[in-house]
Structures are given as structure tokens and as C-alpha cells.
C-alpha positions as CSV (number, residue, x, y, z in Angstrom):
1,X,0.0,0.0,0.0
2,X,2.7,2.5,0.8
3,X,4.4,1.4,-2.9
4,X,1.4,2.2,-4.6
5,X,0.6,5.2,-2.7
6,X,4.4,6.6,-3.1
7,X,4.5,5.6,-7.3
8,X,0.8,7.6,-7.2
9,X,2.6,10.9,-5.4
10,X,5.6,10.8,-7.8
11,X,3.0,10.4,-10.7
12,X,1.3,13.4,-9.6
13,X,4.2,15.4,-9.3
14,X,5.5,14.6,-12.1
15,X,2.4,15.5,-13.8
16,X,2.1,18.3,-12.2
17,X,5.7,19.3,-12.8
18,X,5.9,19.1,-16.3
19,X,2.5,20.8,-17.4
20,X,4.7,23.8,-18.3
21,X,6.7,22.5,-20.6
22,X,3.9,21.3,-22.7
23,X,3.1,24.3,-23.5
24,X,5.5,26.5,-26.3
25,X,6.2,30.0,-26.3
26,X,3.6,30.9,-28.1
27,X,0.9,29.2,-26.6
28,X,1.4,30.8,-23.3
29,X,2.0,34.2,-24.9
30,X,-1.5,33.1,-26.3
31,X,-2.3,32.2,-22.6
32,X,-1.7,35.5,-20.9
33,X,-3.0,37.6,-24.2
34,X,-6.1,35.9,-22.6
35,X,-5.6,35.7,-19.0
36,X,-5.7,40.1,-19.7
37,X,-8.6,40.0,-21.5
38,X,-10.5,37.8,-18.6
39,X,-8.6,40.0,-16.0
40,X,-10.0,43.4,-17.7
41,X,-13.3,41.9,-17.9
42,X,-13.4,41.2,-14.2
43,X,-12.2,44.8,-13.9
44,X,-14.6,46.3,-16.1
45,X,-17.4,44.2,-14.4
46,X,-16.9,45.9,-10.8
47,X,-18.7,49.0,-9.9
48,X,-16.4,51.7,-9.1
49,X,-17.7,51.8,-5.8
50,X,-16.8,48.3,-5.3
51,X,-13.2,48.7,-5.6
52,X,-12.6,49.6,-1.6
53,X,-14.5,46.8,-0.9
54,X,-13.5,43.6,1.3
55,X,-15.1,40.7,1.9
56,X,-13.5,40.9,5.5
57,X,-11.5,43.5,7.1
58,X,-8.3,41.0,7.1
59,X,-8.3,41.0,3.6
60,X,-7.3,43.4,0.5
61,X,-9.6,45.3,-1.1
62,X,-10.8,44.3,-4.7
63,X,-8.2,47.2,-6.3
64,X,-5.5,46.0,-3.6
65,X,-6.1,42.1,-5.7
66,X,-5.6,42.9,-8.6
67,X,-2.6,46.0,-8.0
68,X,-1.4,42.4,-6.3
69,X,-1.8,40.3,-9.4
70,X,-0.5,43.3,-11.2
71,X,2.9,43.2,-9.5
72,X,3.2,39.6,-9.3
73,X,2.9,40.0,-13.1
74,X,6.0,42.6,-13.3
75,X,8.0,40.2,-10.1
76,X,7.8,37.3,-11.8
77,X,8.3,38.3,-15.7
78,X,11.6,40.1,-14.6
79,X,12.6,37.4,-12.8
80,X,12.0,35.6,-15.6
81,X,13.1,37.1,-18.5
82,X,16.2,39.6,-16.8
83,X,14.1,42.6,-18.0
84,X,13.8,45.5,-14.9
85,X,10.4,46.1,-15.0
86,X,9.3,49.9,-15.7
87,X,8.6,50.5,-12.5
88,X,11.6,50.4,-10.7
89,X,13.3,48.1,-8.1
90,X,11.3,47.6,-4.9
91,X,8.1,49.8,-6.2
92,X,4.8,48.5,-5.5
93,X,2.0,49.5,-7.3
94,X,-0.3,48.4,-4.9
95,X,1.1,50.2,-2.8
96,X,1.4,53.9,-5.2
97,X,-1.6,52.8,-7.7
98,X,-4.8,55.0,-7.0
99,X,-7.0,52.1,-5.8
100,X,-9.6,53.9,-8.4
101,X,-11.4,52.0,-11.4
102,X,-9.6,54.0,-13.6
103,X,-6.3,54.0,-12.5
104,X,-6.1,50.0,-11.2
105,X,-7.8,48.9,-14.5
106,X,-4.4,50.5,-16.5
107,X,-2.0,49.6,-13.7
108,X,-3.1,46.0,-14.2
109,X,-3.4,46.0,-18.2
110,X,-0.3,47.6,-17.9
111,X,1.4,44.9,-16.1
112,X,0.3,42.2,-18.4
113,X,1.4,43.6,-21.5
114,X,4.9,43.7,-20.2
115,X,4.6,40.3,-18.8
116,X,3.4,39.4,-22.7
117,X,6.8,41.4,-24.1
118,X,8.9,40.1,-21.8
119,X,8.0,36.6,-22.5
120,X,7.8,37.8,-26.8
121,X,11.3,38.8,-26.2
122,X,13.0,36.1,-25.2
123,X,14.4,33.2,-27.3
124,X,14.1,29.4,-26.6
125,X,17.5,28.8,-25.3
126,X,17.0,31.7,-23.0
127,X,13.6,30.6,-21.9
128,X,15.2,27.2,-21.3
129,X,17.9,28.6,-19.4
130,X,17.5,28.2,-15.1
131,X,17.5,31.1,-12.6
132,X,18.0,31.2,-8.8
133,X,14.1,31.7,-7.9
134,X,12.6,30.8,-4.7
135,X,15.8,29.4,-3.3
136,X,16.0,27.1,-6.2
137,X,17.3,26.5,-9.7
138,X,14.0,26.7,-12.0
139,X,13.5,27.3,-15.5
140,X,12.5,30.5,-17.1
141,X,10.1,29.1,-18.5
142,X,8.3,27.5,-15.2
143,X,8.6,30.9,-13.9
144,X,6.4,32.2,-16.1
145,X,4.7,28.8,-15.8
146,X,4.3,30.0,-11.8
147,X,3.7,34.3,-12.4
148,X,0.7,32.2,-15.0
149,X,-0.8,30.6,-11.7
150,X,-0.3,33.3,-9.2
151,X,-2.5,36.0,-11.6
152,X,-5.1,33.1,-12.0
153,X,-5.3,32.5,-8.2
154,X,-5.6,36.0,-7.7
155,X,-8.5,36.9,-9.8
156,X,-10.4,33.5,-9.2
157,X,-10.2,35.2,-5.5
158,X,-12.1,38.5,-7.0
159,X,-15.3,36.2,-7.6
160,X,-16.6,36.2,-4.4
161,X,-15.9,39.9,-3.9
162,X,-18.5,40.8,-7.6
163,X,-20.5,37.9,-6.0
164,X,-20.8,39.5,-2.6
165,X,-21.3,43.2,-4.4
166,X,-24.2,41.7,-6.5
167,X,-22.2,41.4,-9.7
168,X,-22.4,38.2,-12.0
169,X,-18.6,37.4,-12.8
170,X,-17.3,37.6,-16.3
171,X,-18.2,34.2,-18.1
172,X,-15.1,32.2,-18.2
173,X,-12.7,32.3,-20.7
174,X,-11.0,29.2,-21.4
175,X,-10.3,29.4,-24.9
């Protein structure tokens, strides 16, 4: 039982592990061209005077998410790709973003098309070169790969907050 149980957990990360490398260049330029558009629908779908709220006072706002997702998206493509991100070292656009409709919807657009040039930019061999990320050697590539996941995560979150503001969510995009 413990055989089968270990050869099922190495399956699984395996699986898991490899998921980015099936995908080339393209398709996960492809992929965040249409993780932005879902993102900006979300965006577009919230009041203006939902964007302070919280679902719970321990949480971040709705603009706080997605200035979040936005510099995840600037972290992890520089990380990725070598490029400094236009913001500077150390900025924080949640932290120096208006938490407005206006000025969180470009901050966020804004991030993902330089996550999308970034990722243009590169060549194979660099993408398939490692970096130092997270206290480990990892492939530019899976780093994208993980800045993909973290913007998902991040506006899956936003769902409850239209739900809870009377909004219907965007219709997913999954293609």
C-alpha cells in the first residue's frame, strides 16, 4: 500500500511538474493575451464603488487584488526574463496605484502587457535557461509557468468579492 501510494505521489508530481513544458512559447504568450482580457473583464465588471470593498477587514480590497496580481505579473516576468520592470526596483504598485477604477484597470493592463513582451522577447534557449528563484534552480520558462498561476489565483479570488457586491462574474474564458 505504501508502494502504490508513493509511485501515485511521484505520478502526480510529475504530472504536475511538467504541465509547463507542454506548452511552447507561443501558446502561453497566447495564454496571458487571454488571462488580460478575462482580467479586464473582471475589472470592467466591478462597480467603481466596489473597488474599496472587502469581503473581510483581514483581507485586501478588490483594487488591492488585482494592483497584487499586477505586481506579481511585473516580479515574476523580470525574474524571468532579466528585464527591470518599468517600474523600478522595490516599487509596489499596490502600494502607489490609485485604488480607483480608472487608475487600477491600467496599472493591471499595464502589467500584463509587459509580462506578454517580456515573455515575446526572449528566445528558446533563453527561456530554457535556469534562474535562482525561490531558493532554487527553475527554469525561465516555469517561472512564467508560476507568475501564470499566481495571476489566476488572484482573480479567481475576485469572484466572491463581484459575487458578494451583487455582480455576475465575467463568463469564463478558457479558450
Amino acid at each position: 500500500m505504501k508502494r502504490l501510494s508513493l509511485l501515485l505521489t511521484m505520478l502526480v508530481t510529475f504530472a504536475c511538474s511538467s504541465v509547463y513544458a507542454q506548452f511552447t512559447q507561443a501558446q502561453l504568450v497566447g495564454e496571458f493575451t487571454r488571462a488580460k482580457a478575462y482580467t479586464k473583464a473582471y475589472l470592467d465588471a466591478m462597480p467603481a464603488d466596489g473597488y474599496a470593498f472587502k469581503p473581510t477587514p483581514e483581507m485586501r480590497n478588490f483594487a488591492q487584488q488585482m494592483l497584487h496580481l499586477a505586481d506579481a505579473n511585473y516580479f515574476f516576468s523580470s525574474m524571468a526574463s532579466g528585464k527591470a520592470s518599468p517600474l523600478g526596483k522595490d516599487v509596489s504598485v499596490e502600494k502607489t496605484v490609485a485604488q480607483t477604477k480608472e487608475a487600477t484597470t491600467k496599472a493591471v493592463m499595464d502589467s500584463y502587457d509587459f509580462a506578454i513582451s517580456a515573455l515575446q522577447g526572449m528566445t528558446p534557449a533563453q527561456l530554457a535557461e535556469t534562474t535562482k528563484f525561490a531558493g532554487k534552480d527553475m527554469g525561465k520558462f516555469e517561472v512564467f509557468g508560476k507568475g501564470f498561476e499566481h495571476q489566476t489565483h488572484h482573480r479567481g479570488q475576485t469572484t466572491v468579492y463581484l459575487r458578494l457586491k451583487g455582480v455576475t462574474p465575467p463568463q469564463e474564458m478558457l479558450f
